[in-house]
C-alpha positions in Angstrom: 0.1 -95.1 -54.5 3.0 -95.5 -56.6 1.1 -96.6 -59.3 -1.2 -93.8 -59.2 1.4 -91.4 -59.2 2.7 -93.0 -62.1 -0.5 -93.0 -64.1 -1.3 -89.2 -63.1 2.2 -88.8 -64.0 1.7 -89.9 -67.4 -1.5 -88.3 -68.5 0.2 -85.1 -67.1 3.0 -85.8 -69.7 0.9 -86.7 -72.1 -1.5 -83.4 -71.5 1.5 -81.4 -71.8 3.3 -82.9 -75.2 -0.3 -82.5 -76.4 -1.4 -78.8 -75.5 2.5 -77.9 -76.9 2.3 -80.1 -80.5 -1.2 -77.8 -80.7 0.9 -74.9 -79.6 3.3 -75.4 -82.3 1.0 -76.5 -84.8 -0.9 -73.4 -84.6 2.1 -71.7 -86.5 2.9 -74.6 -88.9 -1.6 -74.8 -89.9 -1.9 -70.9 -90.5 -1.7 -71.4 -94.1 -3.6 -74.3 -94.0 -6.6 -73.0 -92.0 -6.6 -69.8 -94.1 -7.0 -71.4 -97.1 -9.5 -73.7 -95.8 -11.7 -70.9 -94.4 -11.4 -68.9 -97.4 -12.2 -71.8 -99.5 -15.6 -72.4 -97.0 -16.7 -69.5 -97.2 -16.1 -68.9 -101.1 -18.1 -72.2 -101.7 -21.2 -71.0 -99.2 -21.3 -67.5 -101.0 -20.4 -68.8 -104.6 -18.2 -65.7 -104.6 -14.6 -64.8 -104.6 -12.6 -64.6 -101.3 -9.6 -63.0 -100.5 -8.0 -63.0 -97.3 -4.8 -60.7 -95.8 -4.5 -62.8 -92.8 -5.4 -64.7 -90.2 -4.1 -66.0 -86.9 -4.8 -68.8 -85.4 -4.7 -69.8 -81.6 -5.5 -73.7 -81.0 -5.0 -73.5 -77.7 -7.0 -71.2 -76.4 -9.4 -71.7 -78.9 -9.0 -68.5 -80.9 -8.7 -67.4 -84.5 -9.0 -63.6 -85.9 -9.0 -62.4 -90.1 -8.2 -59.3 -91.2 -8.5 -58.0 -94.7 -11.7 -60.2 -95.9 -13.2 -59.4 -98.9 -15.6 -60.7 -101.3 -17.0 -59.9 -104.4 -19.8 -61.8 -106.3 -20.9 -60.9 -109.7 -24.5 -62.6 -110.6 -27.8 -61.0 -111.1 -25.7 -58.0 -109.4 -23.1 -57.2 -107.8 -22.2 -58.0 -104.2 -18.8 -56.8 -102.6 -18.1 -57.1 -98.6 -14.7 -55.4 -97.1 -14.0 -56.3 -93.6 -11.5 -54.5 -91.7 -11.1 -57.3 -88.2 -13.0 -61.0 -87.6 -12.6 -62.6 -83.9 -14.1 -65.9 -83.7 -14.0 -68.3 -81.0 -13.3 -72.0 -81.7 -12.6 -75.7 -79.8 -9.9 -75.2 -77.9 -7.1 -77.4 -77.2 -6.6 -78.4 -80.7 -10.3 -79.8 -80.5 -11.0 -77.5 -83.5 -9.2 -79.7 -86.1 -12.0 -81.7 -86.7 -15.1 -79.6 -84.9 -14.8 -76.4 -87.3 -18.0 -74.7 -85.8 -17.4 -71.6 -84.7 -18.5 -69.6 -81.0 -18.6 -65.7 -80.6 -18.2 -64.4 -84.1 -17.3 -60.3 -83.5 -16.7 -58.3 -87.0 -15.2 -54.8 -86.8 -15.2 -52.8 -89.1 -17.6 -53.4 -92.3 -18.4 -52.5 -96.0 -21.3 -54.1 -97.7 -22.5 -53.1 -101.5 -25.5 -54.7 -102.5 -26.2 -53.8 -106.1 -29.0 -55.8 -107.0 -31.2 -58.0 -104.9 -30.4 -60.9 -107.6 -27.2 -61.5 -106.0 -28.0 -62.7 -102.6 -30.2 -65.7 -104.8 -27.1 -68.1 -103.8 -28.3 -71.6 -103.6 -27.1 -74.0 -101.0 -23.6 -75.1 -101.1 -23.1 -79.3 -101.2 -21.2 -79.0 -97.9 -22.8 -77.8 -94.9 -22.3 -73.9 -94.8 -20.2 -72.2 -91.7 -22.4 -71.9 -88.7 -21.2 -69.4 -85.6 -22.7 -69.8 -82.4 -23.6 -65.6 -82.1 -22.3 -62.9 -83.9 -21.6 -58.9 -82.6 -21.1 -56.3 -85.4 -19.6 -53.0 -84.8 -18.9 -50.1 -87.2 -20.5 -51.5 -90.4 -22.1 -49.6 -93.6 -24.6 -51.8 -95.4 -25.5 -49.6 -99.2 -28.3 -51.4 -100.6 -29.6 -50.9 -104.5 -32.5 -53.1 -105.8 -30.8 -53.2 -109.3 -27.1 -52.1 -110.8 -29.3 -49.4 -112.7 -31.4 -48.4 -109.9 -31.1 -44.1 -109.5 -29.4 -42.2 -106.9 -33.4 -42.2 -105.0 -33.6 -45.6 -104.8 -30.6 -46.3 -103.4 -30.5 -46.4 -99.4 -27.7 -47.5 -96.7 -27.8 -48.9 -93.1 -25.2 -47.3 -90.6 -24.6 -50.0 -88.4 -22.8 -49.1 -84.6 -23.6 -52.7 -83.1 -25.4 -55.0 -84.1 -26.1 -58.8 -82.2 -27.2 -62.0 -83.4 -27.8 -65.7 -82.1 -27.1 -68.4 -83.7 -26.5 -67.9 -87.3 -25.7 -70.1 -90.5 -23.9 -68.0 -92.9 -25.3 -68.7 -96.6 -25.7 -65.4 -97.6 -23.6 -61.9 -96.1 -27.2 -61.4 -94.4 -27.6 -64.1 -93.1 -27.3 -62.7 -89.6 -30.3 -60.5 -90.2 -32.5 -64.0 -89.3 -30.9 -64.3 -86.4 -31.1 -60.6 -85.2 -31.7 -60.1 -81.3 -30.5 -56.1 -80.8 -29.7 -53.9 -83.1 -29.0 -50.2 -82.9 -28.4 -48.1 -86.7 -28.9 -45.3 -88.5 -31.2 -45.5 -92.0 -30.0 -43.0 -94.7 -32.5 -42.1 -97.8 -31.8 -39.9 -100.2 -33.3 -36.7 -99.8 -34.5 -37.3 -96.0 -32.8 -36.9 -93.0 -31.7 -39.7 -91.2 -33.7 -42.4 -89.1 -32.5 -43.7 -86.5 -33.5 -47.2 -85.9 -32.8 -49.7 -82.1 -34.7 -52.9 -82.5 -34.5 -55.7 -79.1 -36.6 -58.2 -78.2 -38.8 -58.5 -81.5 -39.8 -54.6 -81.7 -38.1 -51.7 -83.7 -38.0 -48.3 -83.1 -37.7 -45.4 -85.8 -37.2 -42.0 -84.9 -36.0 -38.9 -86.8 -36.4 -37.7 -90.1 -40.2 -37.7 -90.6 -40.9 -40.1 -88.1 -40.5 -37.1 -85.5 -38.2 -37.0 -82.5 -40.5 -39.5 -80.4 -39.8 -43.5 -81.6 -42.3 -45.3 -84.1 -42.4 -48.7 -82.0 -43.6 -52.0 -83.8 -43.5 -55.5 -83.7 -41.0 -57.3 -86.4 -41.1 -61.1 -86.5 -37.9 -62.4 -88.3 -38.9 -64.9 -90.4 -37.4 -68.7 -90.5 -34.5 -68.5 -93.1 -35.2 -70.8 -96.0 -32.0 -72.0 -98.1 -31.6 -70.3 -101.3 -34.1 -68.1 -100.6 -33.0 -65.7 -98.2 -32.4 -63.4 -100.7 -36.4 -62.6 -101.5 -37.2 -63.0 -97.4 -34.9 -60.1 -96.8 -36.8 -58.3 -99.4 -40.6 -58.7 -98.1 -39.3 -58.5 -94.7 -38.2 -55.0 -95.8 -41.1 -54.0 -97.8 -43.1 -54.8 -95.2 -41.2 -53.5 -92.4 -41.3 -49.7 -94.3 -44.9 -49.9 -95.1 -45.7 -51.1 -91.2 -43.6 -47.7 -89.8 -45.2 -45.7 -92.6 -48.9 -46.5 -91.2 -47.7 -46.1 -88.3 -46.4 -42.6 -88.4 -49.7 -41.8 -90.7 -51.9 -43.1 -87.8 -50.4 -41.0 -85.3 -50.6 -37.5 -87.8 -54.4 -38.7 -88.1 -54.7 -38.7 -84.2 -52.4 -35.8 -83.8 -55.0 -34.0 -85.8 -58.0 -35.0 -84.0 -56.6 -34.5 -80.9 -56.2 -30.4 -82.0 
């Protein structure tokens, strides 16, 4: 017995001296980690990365960003400002050398696309950050298909949440992939807005000239492919808008015969 208490005794002690070095090395790494996580996600985006800061909880397995921004000039311009990131991570210290991270929430979000050039980013030689999920809230997506593009063609997505499963981030949109809810507002020049909730592989439009009563179809998120993402986002738009357009064309034909 005594030499059981004295082995529980000592892995107690040693437990302790180890949750308290992470405890205490949370403060001395926060320059350290912030660098490093600016530096990964620069090299996945092949932009440039600022960050205001970050703090980090080993622990409990916690680290939050604020003041993120990126900006990448190439075939375009790209430029994401984010106001608050809290991810999850290993606890007890475990994330010094597993750097994936859990829950991934952003709050508050800017994203300028000018260009669909610039999301061409090809795959970085280290293995890009993956996140477990990811929740959006508050976020404004503008969207341009070229820096000359007129004020018509230009269109933005008024995000209020936004949910995604496991993600790997090699472009800002990356998440789009991964999309499992989603509930936003579509704003086109000239047209009122649409109002868009999409769950469990259908979206819904309403609004605007799609009428008060939802436009429901089926979207299948393709399989992202590296380097590439870019041009899926694109046909998976293209074809998303000329789905809902048939649709709301089929129900004005039926509308019709049904007076």
């Amino acid at each position: 017995m005594r030499r059981a208490a004295k082995v529980a005794i000592g892995f107690a002690g040693a437990g302790a001296t180890w949750v308290t070095g992470i405890f205490i090395a949370s403060f001395a790494a926060r320059g350290c980690v912030a660098e490093r996580m600016r530096a990964r996600l620069s090299e996945s985006l092949d932009a440039q990365v600022t960050l205001a800061d970050l703090d980090l909880a080993l622990v409990r397995g916690a680290v939050a960003f604020e003041g993120l921004v990126i900006d990448r000039v190439h075939d375009g311009h790209l430029h994401v400002a984010v106001d608050r990131i809290d991810a999850g991570i290993a606890p007890l210290g475990a994330y010094l050398w597993d750097r994936d991270l859990g829950l991934v929430h952003v709050d508050g979000v800017d994203v300028v696309v000018d260009g669909w050039g610039v999301l061409r980013i090809r795959p970085p030689v280290r293995p890009p950050i993956k996140m477990a999920s990811l929740a959006i809230d508050d976020a404004r997506l503008e969207l341009a298909p070229a820096t000359w593009a007129p004020k018509w063609a230009r269109f933005a997505v008024l995000i209020d949440h936004a949910e995604s499963g496991e993600t790997v981030l090699r472009t800002p949109l990356s998440w789009v992939f991964a999309l499992e809810r989603l509930d936003a507002r579509l704003e086109v020049p000239g047209t009122a807005p649409v109002a868009l909730h999409y769950e469990r592989g259908r979206l819904d439009a309403s609004g605007s000239i799609f009428g008060p009563d939802p436009i429901s179809i089926p979207v299948l998120l393709p399989a992202p492919e590296p380097g590439h993402e870019g041009q899926q986002l694109v046909a998976l738009g293209k074809d998303v808008a000329e789905r809902l357009a048939l649709a709301r064309a089929s129900g004005w034909i039926m509308d019709e015969l049904g007076d």
